[in-house]
C-alpha positions in Angstrom: 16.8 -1.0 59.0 13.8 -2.6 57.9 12.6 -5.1 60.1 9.1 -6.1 58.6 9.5 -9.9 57.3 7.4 -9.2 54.6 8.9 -6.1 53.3 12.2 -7.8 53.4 11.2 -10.9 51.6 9.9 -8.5 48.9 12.8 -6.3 48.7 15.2 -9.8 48.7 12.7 -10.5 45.3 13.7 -7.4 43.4 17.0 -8.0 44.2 17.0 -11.4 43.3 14.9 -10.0 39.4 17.4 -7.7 39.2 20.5 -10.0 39.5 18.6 -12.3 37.1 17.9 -9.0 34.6 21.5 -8.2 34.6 22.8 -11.6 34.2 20.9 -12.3 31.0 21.9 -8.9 29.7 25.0 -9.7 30.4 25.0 -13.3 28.4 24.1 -11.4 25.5 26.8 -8.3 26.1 29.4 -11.2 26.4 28.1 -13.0 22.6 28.8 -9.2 21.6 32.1 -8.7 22.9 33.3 -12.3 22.3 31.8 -12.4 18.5 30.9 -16.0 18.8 31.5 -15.8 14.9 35.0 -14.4 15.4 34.5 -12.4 12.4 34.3 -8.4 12.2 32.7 -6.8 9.8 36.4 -6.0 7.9 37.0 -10.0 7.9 33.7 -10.8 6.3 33.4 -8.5 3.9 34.3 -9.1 -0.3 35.3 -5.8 -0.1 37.3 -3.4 1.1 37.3 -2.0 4.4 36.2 1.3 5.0 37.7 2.7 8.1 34.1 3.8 9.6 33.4 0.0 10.0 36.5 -1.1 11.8 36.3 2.2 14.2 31.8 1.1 14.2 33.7 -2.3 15.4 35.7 -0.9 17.8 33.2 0.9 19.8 30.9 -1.8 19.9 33.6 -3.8 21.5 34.6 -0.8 23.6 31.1 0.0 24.8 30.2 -3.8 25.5 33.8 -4.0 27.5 32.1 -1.1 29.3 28.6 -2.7 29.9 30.4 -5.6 31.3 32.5 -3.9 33.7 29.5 -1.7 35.2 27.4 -5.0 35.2 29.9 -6.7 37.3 30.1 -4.2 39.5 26.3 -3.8 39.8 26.4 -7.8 40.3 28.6 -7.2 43.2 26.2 -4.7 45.0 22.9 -6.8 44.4 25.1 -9.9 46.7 26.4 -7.8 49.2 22.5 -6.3 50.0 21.4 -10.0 49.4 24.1 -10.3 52.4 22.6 -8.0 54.5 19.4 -9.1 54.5 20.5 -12.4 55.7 22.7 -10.4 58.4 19.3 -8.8 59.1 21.1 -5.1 58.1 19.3 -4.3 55.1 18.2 -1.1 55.0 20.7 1.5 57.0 22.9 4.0 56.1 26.7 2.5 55.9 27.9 5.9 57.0 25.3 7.6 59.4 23.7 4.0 60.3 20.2 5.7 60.0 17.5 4.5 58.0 17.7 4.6 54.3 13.9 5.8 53.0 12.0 3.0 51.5 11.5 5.1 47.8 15.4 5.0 48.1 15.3 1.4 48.8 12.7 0.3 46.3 14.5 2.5 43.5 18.0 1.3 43.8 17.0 -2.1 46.3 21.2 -2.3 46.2 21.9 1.4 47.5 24.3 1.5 50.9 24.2 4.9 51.8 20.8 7.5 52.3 20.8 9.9 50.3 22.4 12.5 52.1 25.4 10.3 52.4 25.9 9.6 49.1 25.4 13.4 47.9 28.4 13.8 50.8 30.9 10.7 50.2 33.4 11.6 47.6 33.1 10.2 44.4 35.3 7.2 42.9 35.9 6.4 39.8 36.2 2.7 39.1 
């Protein structure tokens, strides 16, 4: 757990950046997948389709789907440490309840688990 004030504070403000990061990325990957226009490329096109442009639409939509699931879930992470920190439990291991390192912390600010942990918890695919 890290119990420095400061170092908190600091780790709540990349947390917070982050959130904000992902949230305006994820404005812009919603104006993808919603087409604000309403229009694919086949519908606004004087000529025929060719069927590389509706598969080139498809994929954007697929891969902005995509985005927006993993952004959600990233979004969900980013609240839950910004709960611990309030609950003052920011910072250790959900499994072995040690410390996770501080370059753990400060590369992934919303990481649960240390890193032996994680390389032992069985992966999920969402």
């Amino acid at each position: 757990m890290i119990k420095n004030r400061k170092e908190l504070i600091e780790f709540e403000k990349r947390l917070i950046k982050a959130k904000q990061r992902i949230l305006k990325q994820r404005n812009f990957t919603n104006g993808i997948l919603l087409n604000p226009q309403g229009e694919s490329a086949s519908e606004t096109s004087a000529y025929r389709t060719h069927v590389a442009d509706i598969g080139t639409d498809t994929y954007q939509r697929e891969m902005s789907s995509q985005m927006s699931t993993f952004e959600s879930k990233i979004l969900m992470e980013i609240d839950e440490a910004l709960a611990r920190i309030r609950k003052n439990r920011y910072g250790d291991c959900e499994i072995c309840t040690k410390a996770i390192s501080k370059a753990r912390l400060k590369a992934l600010p919303y990481t649960r688990y240390c890193v032996k942990c994680q390389k032992d918890k069985p992966q999920t695919r969402a």
